[in-house]
C-alpha positions in Angstrom: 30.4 -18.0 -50.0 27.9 -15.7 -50.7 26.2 -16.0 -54.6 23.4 -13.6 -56.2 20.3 -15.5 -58.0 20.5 -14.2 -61.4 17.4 -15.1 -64.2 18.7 -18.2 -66.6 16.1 -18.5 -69.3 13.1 -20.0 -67.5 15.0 -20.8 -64.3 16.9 -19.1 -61.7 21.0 -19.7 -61.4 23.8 -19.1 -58.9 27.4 -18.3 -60.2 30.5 -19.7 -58.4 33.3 -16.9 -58.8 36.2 -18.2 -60.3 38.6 -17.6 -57.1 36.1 -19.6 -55.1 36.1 -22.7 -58.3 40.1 -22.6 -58.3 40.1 -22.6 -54.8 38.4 -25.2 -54.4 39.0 -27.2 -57.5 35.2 -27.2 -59.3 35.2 -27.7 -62.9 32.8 -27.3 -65.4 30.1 -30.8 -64.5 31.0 -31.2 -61.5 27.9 -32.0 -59.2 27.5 -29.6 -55.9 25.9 -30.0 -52.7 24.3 -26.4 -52.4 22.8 -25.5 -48.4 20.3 -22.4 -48.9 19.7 -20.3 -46.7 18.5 -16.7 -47.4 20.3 -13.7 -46.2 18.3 -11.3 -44.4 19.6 -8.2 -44.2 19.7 -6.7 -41.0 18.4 -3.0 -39.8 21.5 -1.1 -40.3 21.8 -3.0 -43.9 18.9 -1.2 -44.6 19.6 2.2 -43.2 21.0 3.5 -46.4 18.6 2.8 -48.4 15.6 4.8 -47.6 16.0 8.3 -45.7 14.5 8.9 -42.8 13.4 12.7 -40.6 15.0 11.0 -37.8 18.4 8.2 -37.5 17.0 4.4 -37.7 18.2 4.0 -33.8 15.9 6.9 -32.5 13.0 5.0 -34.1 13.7 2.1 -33.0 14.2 3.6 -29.7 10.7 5.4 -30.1 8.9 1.7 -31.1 10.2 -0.5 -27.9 9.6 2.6 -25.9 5.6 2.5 -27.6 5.7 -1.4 -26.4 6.4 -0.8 -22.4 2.7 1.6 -22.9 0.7 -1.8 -23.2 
């Protein structure tokens, strides 16, 4: 499952959705064994979120073609 960090007073807090805590029988106190790993999102993630002159594949193109120069 994938959870957002949201701000909790002076801490930081993940929330369970309540499909996932049905599923999966979690009740309020239970104890959780939590594995973090941060999602990094990848290039075409990203695409949408700035604009560009040119598509994100041409520049990319255009940088490993700059790296074959050295």
């Amino acid at each position: 499952m994938l959870a957002k960090v949201k701000k909790w007073g002076n801490s930081l807090g993940l929330i369970v959705p309540a499909e996932v805590a049905r599923s999966r029988g979690i009740r309020d106190g239970d104890v959780l064994e939590v594995e973090l790993l941060r999602k990094v999102p990848s290039p075409e993630e990203l695409a949408g979120t700035v604009e560009f002159r040119r598509s994100l594949k041409a520049l990319l193109r255009e940088m490993e073609a700059g790296w074959e120069d050295r």
